[in-house]
GUBANU-286024 format. One record per residue: residue in three letters; x, y, z of N, C-alpha, C in turn. Coordinates in steps of 0.1 Angstrom, whole numbers, plus 2048, in hexadecimal, padded with zeros to 3 digits. Layout:
<sites>
site vokol->ALA n.east->X n.north->Y n.up->Z ca.east->X ca.north->Y ca.up->Z c.east->X c.north->Y c.up->Z .
...
</sites>
This chain:
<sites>
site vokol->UNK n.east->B77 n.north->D3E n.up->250 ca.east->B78 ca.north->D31 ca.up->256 c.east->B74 c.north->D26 c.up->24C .
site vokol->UNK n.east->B7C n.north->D1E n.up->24C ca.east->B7A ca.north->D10 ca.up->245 c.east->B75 c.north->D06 c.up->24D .
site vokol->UNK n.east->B6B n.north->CFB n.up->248 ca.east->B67 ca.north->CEF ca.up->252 c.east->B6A c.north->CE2 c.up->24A .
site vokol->UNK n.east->B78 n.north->CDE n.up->24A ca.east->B78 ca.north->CD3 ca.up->242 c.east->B71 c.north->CC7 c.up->24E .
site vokol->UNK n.east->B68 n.north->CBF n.up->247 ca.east->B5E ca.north->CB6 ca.up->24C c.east->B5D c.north->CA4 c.up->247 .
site vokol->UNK n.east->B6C n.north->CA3 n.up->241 ca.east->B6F ca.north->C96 ca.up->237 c.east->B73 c.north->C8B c.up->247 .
site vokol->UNK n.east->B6F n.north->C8E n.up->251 ca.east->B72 ca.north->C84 ca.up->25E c.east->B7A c.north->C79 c.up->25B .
site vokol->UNK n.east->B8A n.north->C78 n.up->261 ca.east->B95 ca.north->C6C ca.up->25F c.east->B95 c.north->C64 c.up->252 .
site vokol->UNK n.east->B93 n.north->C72 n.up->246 ca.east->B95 ca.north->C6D ca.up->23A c.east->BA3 c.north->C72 c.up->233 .
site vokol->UNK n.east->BA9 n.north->C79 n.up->238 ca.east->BB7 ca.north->C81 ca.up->232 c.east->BB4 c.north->C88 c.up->22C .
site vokol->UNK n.east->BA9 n.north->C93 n.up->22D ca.east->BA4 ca.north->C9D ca.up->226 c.east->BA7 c.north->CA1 c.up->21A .
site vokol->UNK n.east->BA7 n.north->C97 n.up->212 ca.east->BA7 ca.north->C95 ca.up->202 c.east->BA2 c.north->CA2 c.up->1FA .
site vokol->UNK n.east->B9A n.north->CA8 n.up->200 ca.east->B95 ca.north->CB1 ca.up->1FA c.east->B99 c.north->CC2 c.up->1FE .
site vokol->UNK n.east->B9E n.north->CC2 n.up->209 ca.east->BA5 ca.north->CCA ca.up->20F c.east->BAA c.north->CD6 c.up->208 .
site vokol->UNK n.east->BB5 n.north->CD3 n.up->1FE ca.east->BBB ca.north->CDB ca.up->1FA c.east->BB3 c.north->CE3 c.up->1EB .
site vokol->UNK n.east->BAA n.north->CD8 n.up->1E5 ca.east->B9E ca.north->CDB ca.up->1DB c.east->B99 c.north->CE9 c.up->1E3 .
site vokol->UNK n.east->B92 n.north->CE6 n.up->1EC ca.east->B8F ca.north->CEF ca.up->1F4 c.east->B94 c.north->CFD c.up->1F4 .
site vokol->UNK n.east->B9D n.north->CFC n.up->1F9 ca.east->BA2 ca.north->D07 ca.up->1FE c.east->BA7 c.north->D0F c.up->1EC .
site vokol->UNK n.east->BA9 n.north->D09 n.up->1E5 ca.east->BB0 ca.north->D0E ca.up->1D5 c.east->BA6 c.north->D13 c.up->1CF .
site vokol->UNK n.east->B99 n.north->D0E n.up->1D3 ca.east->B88 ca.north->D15 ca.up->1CC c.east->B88 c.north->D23 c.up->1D0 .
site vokol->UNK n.east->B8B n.north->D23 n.up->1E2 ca.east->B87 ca.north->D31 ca.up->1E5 c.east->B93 c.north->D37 c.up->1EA .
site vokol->UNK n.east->B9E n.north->D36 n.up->1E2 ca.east->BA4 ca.north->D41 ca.up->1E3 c.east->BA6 c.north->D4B c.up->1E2 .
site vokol->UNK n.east->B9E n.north->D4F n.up->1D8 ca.east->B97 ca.north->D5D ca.up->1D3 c.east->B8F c.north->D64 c.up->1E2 .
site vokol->UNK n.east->B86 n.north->D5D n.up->1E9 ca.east->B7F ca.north->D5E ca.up->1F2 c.east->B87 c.north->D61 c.up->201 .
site vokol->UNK n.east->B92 n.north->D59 n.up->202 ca.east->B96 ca.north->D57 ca.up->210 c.east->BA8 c.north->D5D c.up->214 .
site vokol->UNK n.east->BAB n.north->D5B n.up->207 ca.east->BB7 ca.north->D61 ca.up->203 c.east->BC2 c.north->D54 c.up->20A .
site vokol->UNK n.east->BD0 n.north->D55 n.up->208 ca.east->BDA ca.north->D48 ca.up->20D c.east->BD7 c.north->D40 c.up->219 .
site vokol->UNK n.east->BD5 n.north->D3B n.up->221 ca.east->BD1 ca.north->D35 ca.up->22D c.east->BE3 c.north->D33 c.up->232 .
site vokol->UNK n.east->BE5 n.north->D3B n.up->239 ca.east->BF1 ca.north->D38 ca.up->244 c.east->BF3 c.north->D2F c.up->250 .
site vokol->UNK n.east->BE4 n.north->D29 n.up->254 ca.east->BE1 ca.north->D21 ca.up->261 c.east->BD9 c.north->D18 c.up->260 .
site vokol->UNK n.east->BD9 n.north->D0B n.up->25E ca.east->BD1 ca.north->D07 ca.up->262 c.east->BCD c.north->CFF c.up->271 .
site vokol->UNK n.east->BC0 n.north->CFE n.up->275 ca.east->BC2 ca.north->CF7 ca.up->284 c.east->BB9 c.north->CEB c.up->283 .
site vokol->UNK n.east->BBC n.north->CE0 n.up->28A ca.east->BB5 ca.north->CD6 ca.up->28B c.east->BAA c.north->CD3 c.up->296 .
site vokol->UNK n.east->B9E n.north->CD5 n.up->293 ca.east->B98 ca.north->CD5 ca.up->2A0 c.east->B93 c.north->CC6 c.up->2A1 .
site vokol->UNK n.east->B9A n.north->CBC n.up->2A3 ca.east->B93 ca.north->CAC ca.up->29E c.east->B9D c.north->CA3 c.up->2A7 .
site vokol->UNK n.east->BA4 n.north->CA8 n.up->2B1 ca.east->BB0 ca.north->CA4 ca.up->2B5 c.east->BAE c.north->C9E c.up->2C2 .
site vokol->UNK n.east->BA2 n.north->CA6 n.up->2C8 ca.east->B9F ca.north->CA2 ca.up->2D9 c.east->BA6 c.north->CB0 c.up->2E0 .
site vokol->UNK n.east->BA4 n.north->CAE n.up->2F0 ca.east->BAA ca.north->CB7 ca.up->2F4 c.east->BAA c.north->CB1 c.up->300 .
site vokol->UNK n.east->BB2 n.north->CB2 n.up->30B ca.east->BB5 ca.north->CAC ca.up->319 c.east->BAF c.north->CAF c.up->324 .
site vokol->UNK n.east->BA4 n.north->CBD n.up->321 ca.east->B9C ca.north->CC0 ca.up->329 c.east->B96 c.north->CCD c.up->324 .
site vokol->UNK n.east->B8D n.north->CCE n.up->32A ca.east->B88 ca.north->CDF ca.up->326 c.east->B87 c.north->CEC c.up->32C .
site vokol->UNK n.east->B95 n.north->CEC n.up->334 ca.east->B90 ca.north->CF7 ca.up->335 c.east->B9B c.north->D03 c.up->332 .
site vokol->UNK n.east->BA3 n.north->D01 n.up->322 ca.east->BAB ca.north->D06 ca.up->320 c.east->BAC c.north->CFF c.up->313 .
site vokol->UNK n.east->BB3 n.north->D09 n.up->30A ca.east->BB0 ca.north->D05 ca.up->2FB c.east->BC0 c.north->CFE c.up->2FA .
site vokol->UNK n.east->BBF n.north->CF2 n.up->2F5 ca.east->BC5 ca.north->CE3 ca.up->2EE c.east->BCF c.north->CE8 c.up->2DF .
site vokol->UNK n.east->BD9 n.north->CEB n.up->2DD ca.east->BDD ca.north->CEB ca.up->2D1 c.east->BE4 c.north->CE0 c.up->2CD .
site vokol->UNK n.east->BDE n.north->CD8 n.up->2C1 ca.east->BE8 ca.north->CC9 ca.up->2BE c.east->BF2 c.north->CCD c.up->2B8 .
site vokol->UNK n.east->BFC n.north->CC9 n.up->2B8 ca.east->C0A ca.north->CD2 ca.up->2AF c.east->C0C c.north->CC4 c.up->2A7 .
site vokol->UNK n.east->C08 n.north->CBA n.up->2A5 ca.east->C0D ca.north->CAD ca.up->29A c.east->C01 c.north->CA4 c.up->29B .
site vokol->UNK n.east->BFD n.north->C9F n.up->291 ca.east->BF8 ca.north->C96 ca.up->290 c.east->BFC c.north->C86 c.up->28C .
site vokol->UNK n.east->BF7 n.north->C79 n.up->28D ca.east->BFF ca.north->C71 ca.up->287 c.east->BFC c.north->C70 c.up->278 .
site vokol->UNK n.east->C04 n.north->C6C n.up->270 ca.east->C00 ca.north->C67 ca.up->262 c.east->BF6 c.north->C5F c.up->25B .
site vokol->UNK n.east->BEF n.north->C65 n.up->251 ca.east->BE8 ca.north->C5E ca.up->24C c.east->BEB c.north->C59 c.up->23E .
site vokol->UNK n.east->BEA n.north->C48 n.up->23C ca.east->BEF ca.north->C40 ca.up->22D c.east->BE5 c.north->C41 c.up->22A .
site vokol->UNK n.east->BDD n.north->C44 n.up->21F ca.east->BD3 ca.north->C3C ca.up->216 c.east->BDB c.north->C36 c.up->20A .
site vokol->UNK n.east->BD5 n.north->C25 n.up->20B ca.east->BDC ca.north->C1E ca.up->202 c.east->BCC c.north->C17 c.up->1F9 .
site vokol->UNK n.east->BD0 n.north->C1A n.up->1EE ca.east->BC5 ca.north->C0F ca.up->1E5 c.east->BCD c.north->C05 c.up->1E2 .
site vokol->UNK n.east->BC9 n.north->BF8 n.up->1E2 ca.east->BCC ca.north->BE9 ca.up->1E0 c.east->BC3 c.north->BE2 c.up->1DA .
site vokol->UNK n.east->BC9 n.north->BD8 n.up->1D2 ca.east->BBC ca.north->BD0 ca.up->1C9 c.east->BC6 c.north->BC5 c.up->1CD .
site vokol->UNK n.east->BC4 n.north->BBC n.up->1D2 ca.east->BCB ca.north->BAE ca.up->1D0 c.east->BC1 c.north->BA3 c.up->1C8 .
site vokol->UNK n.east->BC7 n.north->B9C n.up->1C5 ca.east->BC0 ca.north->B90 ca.up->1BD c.east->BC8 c.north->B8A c.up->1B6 .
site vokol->UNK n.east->BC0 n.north->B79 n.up->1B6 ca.east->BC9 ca.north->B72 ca.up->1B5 c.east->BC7 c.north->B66 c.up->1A7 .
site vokol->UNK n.east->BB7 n.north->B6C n.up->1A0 ca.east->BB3 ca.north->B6C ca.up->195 c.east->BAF c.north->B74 c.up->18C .
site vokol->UNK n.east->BAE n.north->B6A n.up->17F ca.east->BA6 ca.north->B76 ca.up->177 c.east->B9A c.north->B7B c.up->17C .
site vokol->UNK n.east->B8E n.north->B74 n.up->17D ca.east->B84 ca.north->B72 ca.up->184 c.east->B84 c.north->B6F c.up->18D .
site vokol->UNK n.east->B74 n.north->B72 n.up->197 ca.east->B70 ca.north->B6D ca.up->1A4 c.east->B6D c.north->B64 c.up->1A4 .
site vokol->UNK n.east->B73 n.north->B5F n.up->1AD ca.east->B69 ca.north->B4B ca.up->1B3 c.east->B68 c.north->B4B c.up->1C1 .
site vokol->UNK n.east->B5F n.north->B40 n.up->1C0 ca.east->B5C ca.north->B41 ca.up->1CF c.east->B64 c.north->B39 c.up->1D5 .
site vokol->UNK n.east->B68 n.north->B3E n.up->1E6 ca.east->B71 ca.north->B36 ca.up->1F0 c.east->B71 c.north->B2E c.up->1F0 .
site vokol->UNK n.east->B63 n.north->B2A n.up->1EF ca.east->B5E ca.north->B13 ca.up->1F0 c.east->B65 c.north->B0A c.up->1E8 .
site vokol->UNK n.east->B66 n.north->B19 n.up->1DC ca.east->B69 ca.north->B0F ca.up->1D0 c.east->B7E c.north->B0B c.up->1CF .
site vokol->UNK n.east->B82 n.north->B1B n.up->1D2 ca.east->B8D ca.north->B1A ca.up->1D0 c.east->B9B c.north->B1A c.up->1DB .
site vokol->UNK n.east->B92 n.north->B1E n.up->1E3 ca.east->B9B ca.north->B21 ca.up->1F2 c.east->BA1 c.north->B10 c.up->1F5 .
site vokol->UNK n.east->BB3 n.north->B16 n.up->1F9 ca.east->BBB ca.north->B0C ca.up->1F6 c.east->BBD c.north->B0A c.up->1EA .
site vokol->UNK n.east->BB8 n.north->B10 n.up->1E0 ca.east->BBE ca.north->B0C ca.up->1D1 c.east->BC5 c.north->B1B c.up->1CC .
site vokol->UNK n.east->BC1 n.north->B24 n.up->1CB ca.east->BC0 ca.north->B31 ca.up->1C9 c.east->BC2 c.north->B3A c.up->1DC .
site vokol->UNK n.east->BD3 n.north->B41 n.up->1D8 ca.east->BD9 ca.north->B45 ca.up->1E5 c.east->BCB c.north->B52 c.up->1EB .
site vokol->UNK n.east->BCB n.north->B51 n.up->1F9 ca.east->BC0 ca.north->B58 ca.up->1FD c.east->BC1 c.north->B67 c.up->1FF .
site vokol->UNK n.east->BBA n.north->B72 n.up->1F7 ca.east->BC1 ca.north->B7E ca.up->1F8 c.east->BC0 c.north->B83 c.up->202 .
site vokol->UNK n.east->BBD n.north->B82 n.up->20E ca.east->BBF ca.north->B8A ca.up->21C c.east->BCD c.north->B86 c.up->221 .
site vokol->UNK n.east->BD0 n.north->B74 n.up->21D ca.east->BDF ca.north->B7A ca.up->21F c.east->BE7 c.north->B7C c.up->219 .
site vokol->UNK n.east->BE4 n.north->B81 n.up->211 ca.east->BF1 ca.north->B8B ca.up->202 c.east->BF0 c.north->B97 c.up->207 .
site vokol->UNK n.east->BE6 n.north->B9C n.up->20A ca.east->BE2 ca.north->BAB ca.up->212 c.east->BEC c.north->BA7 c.up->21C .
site vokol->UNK n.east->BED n.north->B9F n.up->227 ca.east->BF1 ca.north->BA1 ca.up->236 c.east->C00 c.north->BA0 c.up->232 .
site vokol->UNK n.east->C07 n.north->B99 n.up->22A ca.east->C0F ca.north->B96 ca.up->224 c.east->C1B c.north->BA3 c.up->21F .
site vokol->UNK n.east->C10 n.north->BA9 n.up->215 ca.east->C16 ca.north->BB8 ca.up->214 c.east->C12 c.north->BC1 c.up->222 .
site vokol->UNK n.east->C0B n.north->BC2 n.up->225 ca.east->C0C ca.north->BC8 ca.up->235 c.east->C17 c.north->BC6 c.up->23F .
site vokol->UNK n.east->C1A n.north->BBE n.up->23D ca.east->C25 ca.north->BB8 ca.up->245 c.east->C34 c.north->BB8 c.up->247 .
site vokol->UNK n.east->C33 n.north->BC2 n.up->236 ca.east->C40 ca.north->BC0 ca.up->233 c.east->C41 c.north->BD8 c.up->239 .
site vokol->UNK n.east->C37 n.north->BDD n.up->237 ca.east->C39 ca.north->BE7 ca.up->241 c.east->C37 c.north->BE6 c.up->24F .
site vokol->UNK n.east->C30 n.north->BE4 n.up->253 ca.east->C31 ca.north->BE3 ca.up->263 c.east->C2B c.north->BD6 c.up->26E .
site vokol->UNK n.east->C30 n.north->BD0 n.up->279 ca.east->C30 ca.north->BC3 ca.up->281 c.east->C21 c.north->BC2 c.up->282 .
site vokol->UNK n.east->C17 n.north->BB7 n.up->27C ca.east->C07 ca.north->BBA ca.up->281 c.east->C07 c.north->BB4 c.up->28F .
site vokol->UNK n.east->C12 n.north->BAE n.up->293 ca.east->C12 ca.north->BAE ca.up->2A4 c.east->C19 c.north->BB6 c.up->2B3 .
site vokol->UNK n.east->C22 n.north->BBF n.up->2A9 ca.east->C28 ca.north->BCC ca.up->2B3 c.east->C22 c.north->BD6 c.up->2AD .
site vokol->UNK n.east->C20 n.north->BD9 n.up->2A3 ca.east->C1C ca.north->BE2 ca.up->29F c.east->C25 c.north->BED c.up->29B .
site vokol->UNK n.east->C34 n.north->BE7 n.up->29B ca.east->C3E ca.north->BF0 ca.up->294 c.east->C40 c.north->BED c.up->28A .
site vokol->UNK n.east->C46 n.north->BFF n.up->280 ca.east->C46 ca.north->C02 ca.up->275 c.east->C55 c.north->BF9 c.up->26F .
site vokol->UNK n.east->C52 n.north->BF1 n.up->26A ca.east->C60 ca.north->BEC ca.up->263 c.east->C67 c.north->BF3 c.up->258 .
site vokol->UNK n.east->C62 n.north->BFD n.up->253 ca.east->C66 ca.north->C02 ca.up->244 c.east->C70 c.north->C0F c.up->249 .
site vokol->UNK n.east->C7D n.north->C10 n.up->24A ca.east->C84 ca.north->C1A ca.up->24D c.east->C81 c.north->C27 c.up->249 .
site vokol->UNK n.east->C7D n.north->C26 n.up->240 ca.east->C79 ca.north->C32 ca.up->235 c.east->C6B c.north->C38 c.up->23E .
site vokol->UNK n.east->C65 n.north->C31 n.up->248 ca.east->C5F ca.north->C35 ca.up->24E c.east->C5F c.north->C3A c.up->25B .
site vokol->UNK n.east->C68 n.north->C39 n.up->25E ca.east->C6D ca.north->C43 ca.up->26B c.east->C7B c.north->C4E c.up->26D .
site vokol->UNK n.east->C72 n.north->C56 n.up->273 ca.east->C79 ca.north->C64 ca.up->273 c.east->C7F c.north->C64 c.up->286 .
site vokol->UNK n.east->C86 n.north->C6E n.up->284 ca.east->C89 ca.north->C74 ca.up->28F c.east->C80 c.north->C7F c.up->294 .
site vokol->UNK n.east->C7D n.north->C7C n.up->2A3 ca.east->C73 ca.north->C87 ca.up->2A7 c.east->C76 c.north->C94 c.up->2A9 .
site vokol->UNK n.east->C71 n.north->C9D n.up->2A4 ca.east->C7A ca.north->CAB ca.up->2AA c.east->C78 c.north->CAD c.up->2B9 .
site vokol->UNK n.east->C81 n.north->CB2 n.up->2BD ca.east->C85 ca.north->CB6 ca.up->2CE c.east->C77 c.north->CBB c.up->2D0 .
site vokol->UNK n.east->C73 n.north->CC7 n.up->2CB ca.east->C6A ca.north->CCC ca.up->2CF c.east->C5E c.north->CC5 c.up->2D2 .
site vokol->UNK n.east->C58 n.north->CBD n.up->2C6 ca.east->C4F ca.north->CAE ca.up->2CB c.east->C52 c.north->CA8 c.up->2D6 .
site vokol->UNK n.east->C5D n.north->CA1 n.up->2D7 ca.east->C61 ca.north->C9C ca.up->2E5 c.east->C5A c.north->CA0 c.up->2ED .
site vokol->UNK n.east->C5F n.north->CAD n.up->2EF ca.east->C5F ca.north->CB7 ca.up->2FF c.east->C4E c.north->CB7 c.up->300 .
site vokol->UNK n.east->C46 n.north->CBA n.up->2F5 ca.east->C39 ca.north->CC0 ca.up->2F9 c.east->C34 c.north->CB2 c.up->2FD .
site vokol->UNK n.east->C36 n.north->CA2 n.up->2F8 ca.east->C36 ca.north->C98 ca.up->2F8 c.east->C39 c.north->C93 c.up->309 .
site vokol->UNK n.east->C44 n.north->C98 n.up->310 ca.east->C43 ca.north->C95 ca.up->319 c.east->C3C c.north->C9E c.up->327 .
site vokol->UNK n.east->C3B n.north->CAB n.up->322 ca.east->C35 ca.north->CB3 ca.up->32A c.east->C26 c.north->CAF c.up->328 .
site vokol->UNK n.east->C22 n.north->CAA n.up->31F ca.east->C13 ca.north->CA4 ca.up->31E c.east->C0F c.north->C97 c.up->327 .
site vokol->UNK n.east->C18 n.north->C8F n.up->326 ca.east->C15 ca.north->C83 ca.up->32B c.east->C1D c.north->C86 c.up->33E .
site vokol->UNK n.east->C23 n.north->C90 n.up->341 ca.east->C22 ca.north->C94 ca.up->34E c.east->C16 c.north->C9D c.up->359 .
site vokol->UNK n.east->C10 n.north->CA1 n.up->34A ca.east->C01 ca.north->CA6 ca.up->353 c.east->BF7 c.north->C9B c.up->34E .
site vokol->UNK n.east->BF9 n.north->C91 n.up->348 ca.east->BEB ca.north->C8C ca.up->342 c.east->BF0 c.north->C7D c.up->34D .
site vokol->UNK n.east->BFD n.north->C78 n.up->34D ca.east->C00 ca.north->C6E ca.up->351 c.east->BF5 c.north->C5F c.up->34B .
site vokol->UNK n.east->BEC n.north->C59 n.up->34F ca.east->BE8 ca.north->C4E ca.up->34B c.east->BDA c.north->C53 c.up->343 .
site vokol->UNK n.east->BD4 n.north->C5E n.up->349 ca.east->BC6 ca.north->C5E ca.up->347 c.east->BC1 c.north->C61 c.up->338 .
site vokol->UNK n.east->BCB n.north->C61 n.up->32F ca.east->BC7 ca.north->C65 ca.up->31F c.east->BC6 c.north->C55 c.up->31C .
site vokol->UNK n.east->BC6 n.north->C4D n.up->328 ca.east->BC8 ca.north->C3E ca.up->31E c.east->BBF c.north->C36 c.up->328 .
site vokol->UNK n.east->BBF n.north->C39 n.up->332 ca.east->BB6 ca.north->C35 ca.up->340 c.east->BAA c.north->C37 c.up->33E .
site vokol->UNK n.east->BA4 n.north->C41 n.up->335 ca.east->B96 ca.north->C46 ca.up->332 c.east->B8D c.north->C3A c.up->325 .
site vokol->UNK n.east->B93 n.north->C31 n.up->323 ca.east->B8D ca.north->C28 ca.up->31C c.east->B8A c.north->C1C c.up->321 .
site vokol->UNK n.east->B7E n.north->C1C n.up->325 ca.east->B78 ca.north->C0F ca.up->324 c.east->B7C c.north->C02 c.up->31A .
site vokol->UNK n.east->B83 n.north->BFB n.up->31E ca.east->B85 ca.north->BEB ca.up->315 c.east->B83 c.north->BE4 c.up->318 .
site vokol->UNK n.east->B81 n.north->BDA n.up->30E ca.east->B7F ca.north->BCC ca.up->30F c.east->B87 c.north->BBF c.up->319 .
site vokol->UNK n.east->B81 n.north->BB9 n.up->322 ca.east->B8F ca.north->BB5 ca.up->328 c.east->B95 c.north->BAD c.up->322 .
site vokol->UNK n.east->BA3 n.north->BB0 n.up->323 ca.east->BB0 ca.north->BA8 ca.up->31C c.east->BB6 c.north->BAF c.up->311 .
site vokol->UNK n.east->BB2 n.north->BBE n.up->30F ca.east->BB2 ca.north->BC7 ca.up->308 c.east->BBC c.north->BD2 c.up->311 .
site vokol->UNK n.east->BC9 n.north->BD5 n.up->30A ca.east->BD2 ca.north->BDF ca.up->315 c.east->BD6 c.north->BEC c.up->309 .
site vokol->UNK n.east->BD5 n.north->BFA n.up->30F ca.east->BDC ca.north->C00 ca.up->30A c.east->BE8 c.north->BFC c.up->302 .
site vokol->UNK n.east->BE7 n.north->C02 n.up->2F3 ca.east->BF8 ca.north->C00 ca.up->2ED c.east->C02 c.north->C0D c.up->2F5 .
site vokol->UNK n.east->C0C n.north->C02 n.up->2F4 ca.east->C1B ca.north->C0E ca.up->2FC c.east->C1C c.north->C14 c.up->2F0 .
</sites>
C-alpha cells in the first residue's frame, strides 16, 4: 500500500514515488483514490473520474522593479488585472465556462450513465448538505 499524503496538490511527487520503490512494490496496475468523499457509509464508494487539475506558475509585472501602489497606481497598469485578463481569455469569471475549445471533450457514455444514476439516488442532497452564506446558491 501506498499513502500519497500531498492533499489537493496534484501529487507532484506521485510518480517519484512510486519509480524509487519499484524494486520494492513491483508495477502498480491500480491505483484508488480514497480523497473523493462518499454518499454514505454503508457500502464502499468507487470514484471512476475525477475533475482536472491545472497548476499554472505566473509572474506578471509591469516593471523592472517594485513600487509602491501610492506611488504608481494609475500610472503603471495594475497586475491583478493582467492576471484576470489572461484568466479570462480561458474561462467566463462570471459563468464559469471553459471558453478554450481545446478544453472540452466529449463525455464518454459510460460517465453519463453512472452520472445520471448518481444524481437519481443522491437527487439534491450532495448539494443540500452545505451550509451557505445567504445569497450564496449552488452552481448548476
Amino acid at each position: 500500500m501506498v499513502l500519497e499524503t500531498e492533499e489537493e496538490s496534484g501529487s507532484p511527487n506521485l510518480l517519484k514515488l512510486l519509480d524509487l520503490a519499484k524494486d520494492a512494490i513491483g508495477r502498480v496496475d491500480y491505483c484508488l483514490c480514497m480523497d473523493s468523499g462518499a454518499f454514505d457509509y454503508n457500502k464502499l464508494w468507487v470514484t471512476s473520474s475525477l475533475r482536472g487539475v491545472t497548476i499554472v506558475k505566473m509572474t506578471v509585472a509591469g516593471a523592472v522593479n517594485g513600487y509602491h501602489s501610492g506611488e504608481v497606481g494609475g500610472i503603471l497598469p495594475e497586475t491583478f488585472r493582467a492576471v484576470r485578463t489572461l484568466l479570462n481569455r480561458v474561462d467566463d469569471d462570471e459563468t464559469g465556462l471553459v471558453k478554450l475549445p481545446e478544453l472540452h471533450v466529449d463525455i464518454p457514455e459510460w460517465a453519463d450513465k453512472e452520472a445520471t444514476a448518481m444524481a437519481e439516488i443522491a437527487g439534491t442532497s450532495l448539494y443540500d448538505k452545505y451550509d451557505r452564506l445567504e445569497g450564496v446558491e449552488a452552481m448548476n
